[in-house]
mmJSON file of the N, C-alpha and C atoms, coordinates in Angstrom:
{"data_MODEL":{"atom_site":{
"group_PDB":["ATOM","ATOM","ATOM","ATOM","ATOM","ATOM","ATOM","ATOM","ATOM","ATOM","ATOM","ATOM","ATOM","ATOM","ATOM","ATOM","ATOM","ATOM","ATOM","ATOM","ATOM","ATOM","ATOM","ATOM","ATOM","ATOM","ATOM","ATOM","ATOM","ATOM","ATOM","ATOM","ATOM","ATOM","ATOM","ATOM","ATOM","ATOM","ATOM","ATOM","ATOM","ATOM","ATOM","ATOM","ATOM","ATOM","ATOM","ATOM","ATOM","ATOM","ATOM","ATOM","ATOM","ATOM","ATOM","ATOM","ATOM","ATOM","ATOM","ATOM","ATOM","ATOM","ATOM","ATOM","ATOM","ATOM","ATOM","ATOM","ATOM","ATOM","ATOM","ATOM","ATOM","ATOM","ATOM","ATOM","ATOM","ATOM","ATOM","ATOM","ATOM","ATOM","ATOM","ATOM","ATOM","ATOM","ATOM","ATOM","ATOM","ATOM","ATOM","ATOM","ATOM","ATOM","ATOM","ATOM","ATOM","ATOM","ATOM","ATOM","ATOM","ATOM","ATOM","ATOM","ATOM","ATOM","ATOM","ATOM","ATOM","ATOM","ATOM","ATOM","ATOM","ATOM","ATOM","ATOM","ATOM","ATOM","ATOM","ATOM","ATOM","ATOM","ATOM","ATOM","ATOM","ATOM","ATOM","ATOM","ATOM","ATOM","ATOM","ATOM","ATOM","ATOM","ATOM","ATOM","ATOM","ATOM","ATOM","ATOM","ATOM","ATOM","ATOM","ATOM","ATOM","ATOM","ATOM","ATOM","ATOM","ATOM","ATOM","ATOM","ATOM","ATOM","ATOM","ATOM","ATOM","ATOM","ATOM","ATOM","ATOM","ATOM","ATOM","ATOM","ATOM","ATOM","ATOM","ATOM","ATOM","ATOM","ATOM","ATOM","ATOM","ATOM","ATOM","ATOM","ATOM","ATOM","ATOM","ATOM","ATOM","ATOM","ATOM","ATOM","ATOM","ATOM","ATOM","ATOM","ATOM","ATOM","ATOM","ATOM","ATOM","ATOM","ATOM","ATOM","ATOM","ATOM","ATOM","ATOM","ATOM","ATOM","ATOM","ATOM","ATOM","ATOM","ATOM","ATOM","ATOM","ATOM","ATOM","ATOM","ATOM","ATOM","ATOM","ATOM","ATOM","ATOM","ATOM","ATOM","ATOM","ATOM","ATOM","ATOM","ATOM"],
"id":[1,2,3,4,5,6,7,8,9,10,11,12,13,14,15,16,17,18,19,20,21,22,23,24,25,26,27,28,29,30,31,32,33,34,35,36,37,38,39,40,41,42,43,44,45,46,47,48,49,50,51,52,53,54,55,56,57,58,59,60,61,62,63,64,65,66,67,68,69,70,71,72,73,74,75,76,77,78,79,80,81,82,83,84,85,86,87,88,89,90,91,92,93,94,95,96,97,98,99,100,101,102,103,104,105,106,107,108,109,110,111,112,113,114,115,116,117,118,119,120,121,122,123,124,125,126,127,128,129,130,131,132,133,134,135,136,137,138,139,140,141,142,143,144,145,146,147,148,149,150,151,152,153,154,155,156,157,158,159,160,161,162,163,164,165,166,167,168,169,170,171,172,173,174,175,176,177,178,179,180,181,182,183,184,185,186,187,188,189,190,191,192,193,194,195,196,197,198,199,200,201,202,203,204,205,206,207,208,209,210,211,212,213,214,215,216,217,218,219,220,221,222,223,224,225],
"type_symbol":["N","C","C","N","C","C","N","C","C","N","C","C","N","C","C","N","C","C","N","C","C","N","C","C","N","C","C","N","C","C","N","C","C","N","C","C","N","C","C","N","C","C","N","C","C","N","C","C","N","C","C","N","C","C","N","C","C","N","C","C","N","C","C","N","C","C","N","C","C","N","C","C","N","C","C","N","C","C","N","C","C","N","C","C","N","C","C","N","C","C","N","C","C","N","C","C","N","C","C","N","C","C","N","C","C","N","C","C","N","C","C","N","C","C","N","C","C","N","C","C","N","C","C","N","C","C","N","C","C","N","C","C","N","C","C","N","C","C","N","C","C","N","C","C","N","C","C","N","C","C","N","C","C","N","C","C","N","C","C","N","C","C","N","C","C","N","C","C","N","C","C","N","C","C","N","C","C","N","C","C","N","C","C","N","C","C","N","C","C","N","C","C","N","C","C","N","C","C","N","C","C","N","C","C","N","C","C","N","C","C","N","C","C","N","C","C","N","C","C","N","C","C","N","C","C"],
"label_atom_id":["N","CA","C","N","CA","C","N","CA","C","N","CA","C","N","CA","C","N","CA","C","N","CA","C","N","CA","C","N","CA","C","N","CA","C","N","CA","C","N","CA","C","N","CA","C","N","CA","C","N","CA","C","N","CA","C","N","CA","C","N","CA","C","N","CA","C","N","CA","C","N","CA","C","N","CA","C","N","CA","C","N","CA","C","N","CA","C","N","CA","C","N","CA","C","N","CA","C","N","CA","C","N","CA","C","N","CA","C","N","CA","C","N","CA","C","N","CA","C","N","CA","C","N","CA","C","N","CA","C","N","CA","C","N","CA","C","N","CA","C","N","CA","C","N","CA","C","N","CA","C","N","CA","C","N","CA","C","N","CA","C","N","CA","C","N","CA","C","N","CA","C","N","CA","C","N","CA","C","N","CA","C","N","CA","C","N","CA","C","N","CA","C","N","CA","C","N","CA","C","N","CA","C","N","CA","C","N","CA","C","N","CA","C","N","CA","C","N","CA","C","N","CA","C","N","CA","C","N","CA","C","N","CA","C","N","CA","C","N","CA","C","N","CA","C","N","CA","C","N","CA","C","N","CA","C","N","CA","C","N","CA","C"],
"label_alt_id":[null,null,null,null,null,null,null,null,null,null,null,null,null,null,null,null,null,null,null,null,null,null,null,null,null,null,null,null,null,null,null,null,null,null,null,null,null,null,null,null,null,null,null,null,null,null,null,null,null,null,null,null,null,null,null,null,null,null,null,null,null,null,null,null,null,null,null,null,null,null,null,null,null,null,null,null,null,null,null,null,null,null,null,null,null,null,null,null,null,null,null,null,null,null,null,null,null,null,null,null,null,null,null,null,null,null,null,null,null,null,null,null,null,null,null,null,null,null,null,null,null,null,null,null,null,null,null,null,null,null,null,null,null,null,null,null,null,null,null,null,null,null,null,null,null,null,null,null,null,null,null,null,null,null,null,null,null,null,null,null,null,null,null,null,null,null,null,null,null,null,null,null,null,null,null,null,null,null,null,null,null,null,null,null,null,null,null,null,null,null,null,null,null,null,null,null,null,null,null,null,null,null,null,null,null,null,null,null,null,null,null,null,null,null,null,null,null,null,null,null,null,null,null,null,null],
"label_comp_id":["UNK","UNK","UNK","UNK","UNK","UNK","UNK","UNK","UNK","UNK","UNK","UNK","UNK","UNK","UNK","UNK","UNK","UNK","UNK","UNK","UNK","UNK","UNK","UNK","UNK","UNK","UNK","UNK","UNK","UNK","UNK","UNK","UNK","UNK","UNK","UNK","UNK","UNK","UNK","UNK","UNK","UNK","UNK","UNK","UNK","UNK","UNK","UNK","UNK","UNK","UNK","UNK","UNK","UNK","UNK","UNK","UNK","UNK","UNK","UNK","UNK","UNK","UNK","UNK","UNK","UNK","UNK","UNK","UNK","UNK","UNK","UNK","UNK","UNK","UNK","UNK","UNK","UNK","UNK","UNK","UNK","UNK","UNK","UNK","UNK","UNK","UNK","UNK","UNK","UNK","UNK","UNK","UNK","UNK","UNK","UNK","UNK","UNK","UNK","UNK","UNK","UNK","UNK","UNK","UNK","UNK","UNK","UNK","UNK","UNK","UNK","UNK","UNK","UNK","UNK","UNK","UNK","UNK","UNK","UNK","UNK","UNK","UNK","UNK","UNK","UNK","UNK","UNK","UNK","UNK","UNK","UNK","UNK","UNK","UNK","UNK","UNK","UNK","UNK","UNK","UNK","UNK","UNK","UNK","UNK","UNK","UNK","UNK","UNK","UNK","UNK","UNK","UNK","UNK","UNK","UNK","UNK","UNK","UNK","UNK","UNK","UNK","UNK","UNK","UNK","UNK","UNK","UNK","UNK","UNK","UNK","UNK","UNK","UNK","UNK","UNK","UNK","UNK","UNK","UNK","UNK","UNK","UNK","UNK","UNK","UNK","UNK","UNK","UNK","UNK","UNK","UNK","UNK","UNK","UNK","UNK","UNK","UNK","UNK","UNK","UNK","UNK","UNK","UNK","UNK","UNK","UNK","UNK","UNK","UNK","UNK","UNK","UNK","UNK","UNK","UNK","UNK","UNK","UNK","UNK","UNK","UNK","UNK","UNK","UNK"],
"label_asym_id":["A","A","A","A","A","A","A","A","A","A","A","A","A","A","A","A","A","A","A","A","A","A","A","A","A","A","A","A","A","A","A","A","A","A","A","A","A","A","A","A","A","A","A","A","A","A","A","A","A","A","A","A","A","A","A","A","A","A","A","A","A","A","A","A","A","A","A","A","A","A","A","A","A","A","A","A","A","A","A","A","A","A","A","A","A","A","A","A","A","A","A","A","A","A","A","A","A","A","A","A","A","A","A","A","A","A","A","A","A","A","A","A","A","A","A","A","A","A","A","A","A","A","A","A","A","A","A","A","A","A","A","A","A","A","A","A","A","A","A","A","A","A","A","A","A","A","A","A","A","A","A","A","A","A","A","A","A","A","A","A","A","A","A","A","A","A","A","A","A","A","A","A","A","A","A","A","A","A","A","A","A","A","A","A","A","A","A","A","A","A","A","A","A","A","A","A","A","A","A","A","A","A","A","A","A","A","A","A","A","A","A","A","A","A","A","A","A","A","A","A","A","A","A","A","A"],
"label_entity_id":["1","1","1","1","1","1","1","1","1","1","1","1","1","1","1","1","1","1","1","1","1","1","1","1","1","1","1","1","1","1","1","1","1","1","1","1","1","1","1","1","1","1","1","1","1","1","1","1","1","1","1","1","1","1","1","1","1","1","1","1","1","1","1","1","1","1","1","1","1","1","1","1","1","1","1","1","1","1","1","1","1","1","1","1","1","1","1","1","1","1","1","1","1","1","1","1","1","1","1","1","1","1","1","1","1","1","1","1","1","1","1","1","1","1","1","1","1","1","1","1","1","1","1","1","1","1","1","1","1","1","1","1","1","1","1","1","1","1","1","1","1","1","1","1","1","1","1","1","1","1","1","1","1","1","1","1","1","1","1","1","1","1","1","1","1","1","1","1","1","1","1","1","1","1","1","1","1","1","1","1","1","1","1","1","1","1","1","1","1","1","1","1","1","1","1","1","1","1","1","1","1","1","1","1","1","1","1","1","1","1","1","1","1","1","1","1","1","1","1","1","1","1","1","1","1"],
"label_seq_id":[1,1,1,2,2,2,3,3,3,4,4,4,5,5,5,6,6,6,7,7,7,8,8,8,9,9,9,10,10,10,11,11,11,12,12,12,13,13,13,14,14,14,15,15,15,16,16,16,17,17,17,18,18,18,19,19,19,20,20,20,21,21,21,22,22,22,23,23,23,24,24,24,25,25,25,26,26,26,27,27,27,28,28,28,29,29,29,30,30,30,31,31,31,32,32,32,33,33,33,34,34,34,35,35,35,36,36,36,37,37,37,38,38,38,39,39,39,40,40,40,41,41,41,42,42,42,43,43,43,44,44,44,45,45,45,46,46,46,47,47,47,48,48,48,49,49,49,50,50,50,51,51,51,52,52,52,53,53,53,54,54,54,55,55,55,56,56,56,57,57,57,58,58,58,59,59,59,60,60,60,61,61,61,62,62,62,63,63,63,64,64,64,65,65,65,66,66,66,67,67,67,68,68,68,69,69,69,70,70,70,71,71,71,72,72,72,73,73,73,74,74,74,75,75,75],
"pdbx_PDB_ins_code":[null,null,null,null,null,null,null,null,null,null,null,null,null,null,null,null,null,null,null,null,null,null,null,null,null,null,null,null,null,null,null,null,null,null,null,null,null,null,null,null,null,null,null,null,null,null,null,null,null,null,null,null,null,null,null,null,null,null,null,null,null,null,null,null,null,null,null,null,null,null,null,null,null,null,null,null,null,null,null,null,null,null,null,null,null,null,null,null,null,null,null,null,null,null,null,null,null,null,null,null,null,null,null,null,null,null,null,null,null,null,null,null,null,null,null,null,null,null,null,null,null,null,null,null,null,null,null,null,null,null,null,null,null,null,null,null,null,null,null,null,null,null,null,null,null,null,null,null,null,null,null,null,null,null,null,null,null,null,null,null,null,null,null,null,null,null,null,null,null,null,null,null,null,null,null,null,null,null,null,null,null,null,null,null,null,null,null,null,null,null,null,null,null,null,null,null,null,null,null,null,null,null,null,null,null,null,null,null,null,null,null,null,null,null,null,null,null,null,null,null,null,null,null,null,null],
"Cartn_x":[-238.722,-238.819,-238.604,-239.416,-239.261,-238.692,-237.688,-236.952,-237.822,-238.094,-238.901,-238.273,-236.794,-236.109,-236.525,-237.115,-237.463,-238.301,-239.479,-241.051,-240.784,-241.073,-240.827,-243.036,-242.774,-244.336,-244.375,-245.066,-244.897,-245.546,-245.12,-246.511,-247.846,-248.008,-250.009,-249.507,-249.176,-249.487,-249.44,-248.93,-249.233,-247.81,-247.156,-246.531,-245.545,-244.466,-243.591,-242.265,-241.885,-241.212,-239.797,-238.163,-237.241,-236.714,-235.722,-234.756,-233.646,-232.887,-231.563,-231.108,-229.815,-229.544,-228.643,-229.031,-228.617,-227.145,-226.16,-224.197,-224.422,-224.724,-224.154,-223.111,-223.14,-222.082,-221.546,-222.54,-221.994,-221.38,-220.512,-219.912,-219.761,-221.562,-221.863,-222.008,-221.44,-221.529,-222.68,-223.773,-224.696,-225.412,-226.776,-227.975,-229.494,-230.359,-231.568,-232.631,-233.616,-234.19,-235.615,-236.712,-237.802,-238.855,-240.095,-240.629,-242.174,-242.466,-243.191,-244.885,-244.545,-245.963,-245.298,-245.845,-245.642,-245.126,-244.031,-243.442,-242.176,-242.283,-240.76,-240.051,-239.121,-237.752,-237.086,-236.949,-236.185,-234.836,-233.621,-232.664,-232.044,-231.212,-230.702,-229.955,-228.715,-227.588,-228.133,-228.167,-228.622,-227.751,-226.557,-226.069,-226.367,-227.586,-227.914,-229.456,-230.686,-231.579,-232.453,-232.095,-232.823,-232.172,-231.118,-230.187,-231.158,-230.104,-230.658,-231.263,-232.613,-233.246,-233.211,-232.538,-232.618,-233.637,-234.073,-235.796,-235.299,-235.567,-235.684,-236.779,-236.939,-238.076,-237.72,-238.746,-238.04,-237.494,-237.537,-236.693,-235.287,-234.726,-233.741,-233.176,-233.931,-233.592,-232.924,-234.173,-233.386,-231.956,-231.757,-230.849,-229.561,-229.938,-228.682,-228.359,-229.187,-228.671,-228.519,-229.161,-228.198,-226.485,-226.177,-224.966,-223.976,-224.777,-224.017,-223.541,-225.187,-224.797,-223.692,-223.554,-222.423,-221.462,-221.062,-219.901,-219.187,-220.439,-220.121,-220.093,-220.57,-221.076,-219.894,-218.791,-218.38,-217.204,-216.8,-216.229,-214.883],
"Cartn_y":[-72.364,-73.484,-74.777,-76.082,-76.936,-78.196,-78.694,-80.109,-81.148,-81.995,-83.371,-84.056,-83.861,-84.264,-83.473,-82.402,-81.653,-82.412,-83.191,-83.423,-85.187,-86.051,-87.552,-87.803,-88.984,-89.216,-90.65,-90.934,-91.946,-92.804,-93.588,-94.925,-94.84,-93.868,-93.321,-92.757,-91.778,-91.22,-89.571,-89.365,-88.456,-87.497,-86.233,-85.874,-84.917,-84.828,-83.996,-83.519,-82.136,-81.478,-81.804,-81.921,-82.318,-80.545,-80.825,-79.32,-79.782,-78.764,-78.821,-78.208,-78.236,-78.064,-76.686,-75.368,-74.539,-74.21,-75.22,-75.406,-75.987,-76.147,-76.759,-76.14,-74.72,-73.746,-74.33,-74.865,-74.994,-76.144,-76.779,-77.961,-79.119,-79.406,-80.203,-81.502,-81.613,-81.877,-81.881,-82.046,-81.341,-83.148,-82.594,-83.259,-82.544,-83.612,-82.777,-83.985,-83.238,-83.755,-83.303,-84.818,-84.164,-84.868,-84.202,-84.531,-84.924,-86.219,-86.205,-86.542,-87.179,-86.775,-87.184,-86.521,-86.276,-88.12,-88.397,-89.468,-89.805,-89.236,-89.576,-88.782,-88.512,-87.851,-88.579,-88.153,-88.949,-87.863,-89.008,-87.755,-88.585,-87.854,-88.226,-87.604,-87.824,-87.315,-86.304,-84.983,-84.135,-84.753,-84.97,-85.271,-86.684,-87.326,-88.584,-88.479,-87.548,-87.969,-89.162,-90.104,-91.239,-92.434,-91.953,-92.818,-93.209,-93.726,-94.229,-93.244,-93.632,-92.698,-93.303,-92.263,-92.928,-92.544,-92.967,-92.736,-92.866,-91.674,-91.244,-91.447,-91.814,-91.452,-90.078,-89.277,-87.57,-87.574,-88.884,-88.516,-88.94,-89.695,-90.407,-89.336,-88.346,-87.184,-85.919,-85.79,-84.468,-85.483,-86.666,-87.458,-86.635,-87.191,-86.65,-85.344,-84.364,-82.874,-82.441,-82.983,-82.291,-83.069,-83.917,-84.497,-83.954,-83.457,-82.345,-81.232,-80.65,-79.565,-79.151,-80.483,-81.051,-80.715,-81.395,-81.653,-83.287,-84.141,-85.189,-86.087,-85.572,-85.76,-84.873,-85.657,-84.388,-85.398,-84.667,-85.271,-84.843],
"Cartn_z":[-16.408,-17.324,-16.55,-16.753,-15.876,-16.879,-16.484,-17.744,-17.279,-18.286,-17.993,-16.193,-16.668,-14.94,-14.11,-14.072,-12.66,-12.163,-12.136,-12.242,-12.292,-11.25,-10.81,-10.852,-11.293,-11.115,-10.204,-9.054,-7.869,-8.459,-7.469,-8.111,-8.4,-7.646,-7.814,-8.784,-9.437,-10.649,-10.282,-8.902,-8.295,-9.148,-9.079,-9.546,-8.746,-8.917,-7.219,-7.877,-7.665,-7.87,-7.233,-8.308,-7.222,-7.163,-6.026,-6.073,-5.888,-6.315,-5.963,-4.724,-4.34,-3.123,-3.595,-2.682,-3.044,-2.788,-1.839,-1.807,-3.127,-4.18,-5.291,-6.138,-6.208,-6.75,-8.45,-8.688,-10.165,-10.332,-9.791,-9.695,-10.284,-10.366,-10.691,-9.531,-8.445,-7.17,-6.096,-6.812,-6.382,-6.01,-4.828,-4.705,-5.252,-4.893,-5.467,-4.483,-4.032,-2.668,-3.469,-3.295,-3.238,-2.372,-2.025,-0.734,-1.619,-2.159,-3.072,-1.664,-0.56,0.149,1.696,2.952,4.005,4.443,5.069,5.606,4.238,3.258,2.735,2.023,2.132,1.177,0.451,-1.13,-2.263,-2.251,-2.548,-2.726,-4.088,-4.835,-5.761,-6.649,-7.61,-8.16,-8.823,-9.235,-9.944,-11.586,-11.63,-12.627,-13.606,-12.514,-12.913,-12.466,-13.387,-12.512,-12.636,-13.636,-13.93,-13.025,-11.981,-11.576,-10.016,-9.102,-8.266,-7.206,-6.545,-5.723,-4.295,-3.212,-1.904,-1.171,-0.604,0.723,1.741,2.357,3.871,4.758,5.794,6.816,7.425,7.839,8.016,9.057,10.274,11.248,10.921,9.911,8.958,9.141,7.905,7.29,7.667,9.711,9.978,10.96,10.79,11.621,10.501,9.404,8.314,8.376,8.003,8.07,9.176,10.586,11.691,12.175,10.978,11.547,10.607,9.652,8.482,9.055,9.79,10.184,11.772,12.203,13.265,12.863,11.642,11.268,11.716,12.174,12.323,11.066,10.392,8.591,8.166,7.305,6.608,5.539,4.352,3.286,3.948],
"occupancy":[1.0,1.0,1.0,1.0,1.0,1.0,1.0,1.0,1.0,1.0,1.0,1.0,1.0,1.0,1.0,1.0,1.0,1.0,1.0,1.0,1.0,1.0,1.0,1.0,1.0,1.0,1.0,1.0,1.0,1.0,1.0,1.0,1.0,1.0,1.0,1.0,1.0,1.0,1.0,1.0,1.0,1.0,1.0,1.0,1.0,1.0,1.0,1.0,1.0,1.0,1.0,1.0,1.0,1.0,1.0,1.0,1.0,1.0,1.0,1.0,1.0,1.0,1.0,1.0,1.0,1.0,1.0,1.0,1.0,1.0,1.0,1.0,1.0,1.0,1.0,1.0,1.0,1.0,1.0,1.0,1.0,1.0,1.0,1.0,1.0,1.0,1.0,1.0,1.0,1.0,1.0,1.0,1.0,1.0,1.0,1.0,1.0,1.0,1.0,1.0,1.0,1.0,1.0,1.0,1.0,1.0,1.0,1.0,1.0,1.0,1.0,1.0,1.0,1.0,1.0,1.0,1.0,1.0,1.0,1.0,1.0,1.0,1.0,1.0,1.0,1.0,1.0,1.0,1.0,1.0,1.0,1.0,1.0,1.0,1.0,1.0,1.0,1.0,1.0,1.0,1.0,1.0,1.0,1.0,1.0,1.0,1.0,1.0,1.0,1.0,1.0,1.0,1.0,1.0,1.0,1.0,1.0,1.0,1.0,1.0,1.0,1.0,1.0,1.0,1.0,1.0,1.0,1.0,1.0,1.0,1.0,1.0,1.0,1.0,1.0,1.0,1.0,1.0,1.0,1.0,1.0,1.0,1.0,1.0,1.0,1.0,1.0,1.0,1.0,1.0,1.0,1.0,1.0,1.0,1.0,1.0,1.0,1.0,1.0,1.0,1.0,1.0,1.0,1.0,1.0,1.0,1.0,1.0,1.0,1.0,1.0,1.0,1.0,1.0,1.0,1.0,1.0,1.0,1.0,1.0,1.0,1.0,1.0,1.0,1.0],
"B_iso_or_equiv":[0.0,0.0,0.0,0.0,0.0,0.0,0.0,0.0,0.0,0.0,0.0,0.0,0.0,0.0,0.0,0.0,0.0,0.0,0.0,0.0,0.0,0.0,0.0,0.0,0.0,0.0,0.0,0.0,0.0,0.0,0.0,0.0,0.0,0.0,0.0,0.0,0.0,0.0,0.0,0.0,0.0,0.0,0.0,0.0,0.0,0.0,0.0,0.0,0.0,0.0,0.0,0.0,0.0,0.0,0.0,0.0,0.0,0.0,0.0,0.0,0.0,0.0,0.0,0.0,0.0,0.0,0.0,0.0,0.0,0.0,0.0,0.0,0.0,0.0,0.0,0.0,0.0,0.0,0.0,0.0,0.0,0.0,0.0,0.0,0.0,0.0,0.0,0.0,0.0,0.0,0.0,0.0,0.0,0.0,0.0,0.0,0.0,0.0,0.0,0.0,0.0,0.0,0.0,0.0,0.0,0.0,0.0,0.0,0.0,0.0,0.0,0.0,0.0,0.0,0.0,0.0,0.0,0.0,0.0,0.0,0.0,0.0,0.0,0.0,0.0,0.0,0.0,0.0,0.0,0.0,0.0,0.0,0.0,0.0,0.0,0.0,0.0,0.0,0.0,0.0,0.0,0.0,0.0,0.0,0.0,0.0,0.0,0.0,0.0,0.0,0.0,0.0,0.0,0.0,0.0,0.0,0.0,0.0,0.0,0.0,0.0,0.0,0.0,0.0,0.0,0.0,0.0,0.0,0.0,0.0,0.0,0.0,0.0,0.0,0.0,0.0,0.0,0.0,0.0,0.0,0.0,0.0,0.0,0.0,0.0,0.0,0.0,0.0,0.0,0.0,0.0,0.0,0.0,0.0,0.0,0.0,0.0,0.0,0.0,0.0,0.0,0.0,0.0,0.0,0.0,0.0,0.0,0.0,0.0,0.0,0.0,0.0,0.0,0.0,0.0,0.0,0.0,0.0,0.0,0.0,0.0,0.0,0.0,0.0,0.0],
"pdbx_formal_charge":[null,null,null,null,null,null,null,null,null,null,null,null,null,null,null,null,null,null,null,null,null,null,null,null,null,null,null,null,null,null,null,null,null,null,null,null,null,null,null,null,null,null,null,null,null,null,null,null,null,null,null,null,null,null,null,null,null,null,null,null,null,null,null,null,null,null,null,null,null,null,null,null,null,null,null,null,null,null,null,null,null,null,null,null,null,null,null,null,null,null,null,null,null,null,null,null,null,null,null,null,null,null,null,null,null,null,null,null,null,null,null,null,null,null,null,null,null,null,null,null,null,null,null,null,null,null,null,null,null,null,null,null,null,null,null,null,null,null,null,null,null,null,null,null,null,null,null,null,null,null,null,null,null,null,null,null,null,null,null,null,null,null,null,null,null,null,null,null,null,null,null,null,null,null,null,null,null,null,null,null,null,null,null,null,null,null,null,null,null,null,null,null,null,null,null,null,null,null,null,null,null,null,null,null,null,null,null,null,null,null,null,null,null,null,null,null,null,null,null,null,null,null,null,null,null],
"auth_seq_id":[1,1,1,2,2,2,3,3,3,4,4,4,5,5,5,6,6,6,7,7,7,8,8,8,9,9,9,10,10,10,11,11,11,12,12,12,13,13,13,14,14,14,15,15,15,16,16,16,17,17,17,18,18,18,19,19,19,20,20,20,21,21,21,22,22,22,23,23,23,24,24,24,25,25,25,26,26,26,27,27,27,28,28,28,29,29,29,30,30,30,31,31,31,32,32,32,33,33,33,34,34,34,35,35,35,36,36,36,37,37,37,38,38,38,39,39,39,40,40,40,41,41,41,42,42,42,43,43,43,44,44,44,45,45,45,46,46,46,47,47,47,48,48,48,49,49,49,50,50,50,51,51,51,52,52,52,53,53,53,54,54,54,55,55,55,56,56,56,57,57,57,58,58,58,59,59,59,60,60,60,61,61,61,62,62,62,63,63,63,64,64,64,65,65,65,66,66,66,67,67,67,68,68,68,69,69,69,70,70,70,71,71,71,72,72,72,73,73,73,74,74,74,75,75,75],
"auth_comp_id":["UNK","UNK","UNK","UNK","UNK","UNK","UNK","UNK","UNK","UNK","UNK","UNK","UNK","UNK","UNK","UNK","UNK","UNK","UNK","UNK","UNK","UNK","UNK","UNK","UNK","UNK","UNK","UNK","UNK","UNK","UNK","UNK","UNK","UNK","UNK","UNK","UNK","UNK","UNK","UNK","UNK","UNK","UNK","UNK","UNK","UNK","UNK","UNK","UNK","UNK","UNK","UNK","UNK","UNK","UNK","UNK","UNK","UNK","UNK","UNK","UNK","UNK","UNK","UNK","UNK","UNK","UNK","UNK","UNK","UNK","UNK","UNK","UNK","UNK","UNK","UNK","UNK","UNK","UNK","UNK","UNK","UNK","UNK","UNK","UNK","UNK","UNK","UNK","UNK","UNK","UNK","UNK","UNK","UNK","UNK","UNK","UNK","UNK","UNK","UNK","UNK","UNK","UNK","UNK","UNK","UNK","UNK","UNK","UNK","UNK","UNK","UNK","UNK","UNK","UNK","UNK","UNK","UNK","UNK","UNK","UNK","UNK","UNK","UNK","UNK","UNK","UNK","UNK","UNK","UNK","UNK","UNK","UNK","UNK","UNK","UNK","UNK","UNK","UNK","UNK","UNK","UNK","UNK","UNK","UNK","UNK","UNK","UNK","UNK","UNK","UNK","UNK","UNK","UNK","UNK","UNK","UNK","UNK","UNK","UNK","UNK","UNK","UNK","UNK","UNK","UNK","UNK","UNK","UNK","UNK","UNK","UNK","UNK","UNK","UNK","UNK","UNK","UNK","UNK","UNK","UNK","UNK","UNK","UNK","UNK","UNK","UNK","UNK","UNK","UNK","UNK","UNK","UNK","UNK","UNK","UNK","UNK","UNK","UNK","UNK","UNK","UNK","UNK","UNK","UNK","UNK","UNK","UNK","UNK","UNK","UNK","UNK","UNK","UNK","UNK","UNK","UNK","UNK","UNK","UNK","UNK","UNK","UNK","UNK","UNK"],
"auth_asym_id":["A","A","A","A","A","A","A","A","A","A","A","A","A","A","A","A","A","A","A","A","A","A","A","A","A","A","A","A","A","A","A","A","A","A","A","A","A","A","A","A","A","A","A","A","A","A","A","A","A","A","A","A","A","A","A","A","A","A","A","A","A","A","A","A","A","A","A","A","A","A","A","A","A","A","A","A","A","A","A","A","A","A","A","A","A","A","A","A","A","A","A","A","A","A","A","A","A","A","A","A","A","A","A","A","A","A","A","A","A","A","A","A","A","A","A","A","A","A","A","A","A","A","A","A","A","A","A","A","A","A","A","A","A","A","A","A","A","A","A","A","A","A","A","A","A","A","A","A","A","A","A","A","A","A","A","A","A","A","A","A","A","A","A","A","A","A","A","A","A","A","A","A","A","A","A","A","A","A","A","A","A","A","A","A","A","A","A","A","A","A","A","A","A","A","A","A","A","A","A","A","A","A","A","A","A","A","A","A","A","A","A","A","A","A","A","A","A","A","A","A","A","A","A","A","A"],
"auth_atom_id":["N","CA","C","N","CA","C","N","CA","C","N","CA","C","N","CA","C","N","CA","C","N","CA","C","N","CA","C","N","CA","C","N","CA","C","N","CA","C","N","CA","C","N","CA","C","N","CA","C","N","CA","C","N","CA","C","N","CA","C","N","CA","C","N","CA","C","N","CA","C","N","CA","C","N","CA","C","N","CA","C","N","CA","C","N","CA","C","N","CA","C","N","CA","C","N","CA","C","N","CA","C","N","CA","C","N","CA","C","N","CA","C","N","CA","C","N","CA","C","N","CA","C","N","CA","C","N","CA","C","N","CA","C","N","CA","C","N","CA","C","N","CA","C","N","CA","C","N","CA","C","N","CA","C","N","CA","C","N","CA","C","N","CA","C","N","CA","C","N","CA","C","N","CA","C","N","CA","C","N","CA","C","N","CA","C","N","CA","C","N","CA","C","N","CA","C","N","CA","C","N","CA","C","N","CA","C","N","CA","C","N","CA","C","N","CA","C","N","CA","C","N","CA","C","N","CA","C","N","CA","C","N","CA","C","N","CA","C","N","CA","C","N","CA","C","N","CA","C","N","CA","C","N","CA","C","N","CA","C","N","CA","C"],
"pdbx_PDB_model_num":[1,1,1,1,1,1,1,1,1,1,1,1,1,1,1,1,1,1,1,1,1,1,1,1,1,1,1,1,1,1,1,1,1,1,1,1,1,1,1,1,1,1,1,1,1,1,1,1,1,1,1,1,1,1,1,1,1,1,1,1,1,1,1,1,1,1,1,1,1,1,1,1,1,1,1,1,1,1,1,1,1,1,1,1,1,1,1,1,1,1,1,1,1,1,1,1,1,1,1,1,1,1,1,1,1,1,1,1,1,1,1,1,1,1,1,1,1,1,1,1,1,1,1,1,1,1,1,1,1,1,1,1,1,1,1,1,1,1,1,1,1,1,1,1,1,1,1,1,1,1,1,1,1,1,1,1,1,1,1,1,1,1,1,1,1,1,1,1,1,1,1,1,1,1,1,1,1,1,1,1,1,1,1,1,1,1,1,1,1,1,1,1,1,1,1,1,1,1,1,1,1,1,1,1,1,1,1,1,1,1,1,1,1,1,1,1,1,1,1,1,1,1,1,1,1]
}}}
């Protein structure tokens, strides 16, 4: 089943699926990342999806998750 929030429509009219991030564990703590066409990544609050959307460039992107996956990134 897909909620009106799954499904973002771009400025073209084009249409792009978000996901969630599978560490979310229920929480509610969660992100949701979607890759609506090749050169950008939207990320944004799963608990807010009308809320604010951040844009990545993908080298941004794998800059972020390999500093996660460092542990140079960390809460």
């Amino acid at each position: 089943m897909v909620r009106s929030h799954d499904v973002s429509h771009d400025d073209d009219g084009s249409v792009y699926k978000w996901r969630r991030s599978s560490c979310s564990y229920g929480t509610g703590n969660c992100i949701e990342v979607a890759a609506p066409y090749r050169g950008r990544i939207d990320v944004r609050d799963s608990k807010n999806p009308r809320g604010i959307v951040l844009r990545f460039s993908p080298a941004q992107w794998r800059a972020f998750v390999s500093g996660v996956r460092s542990g140079e990134l960390s809460l």
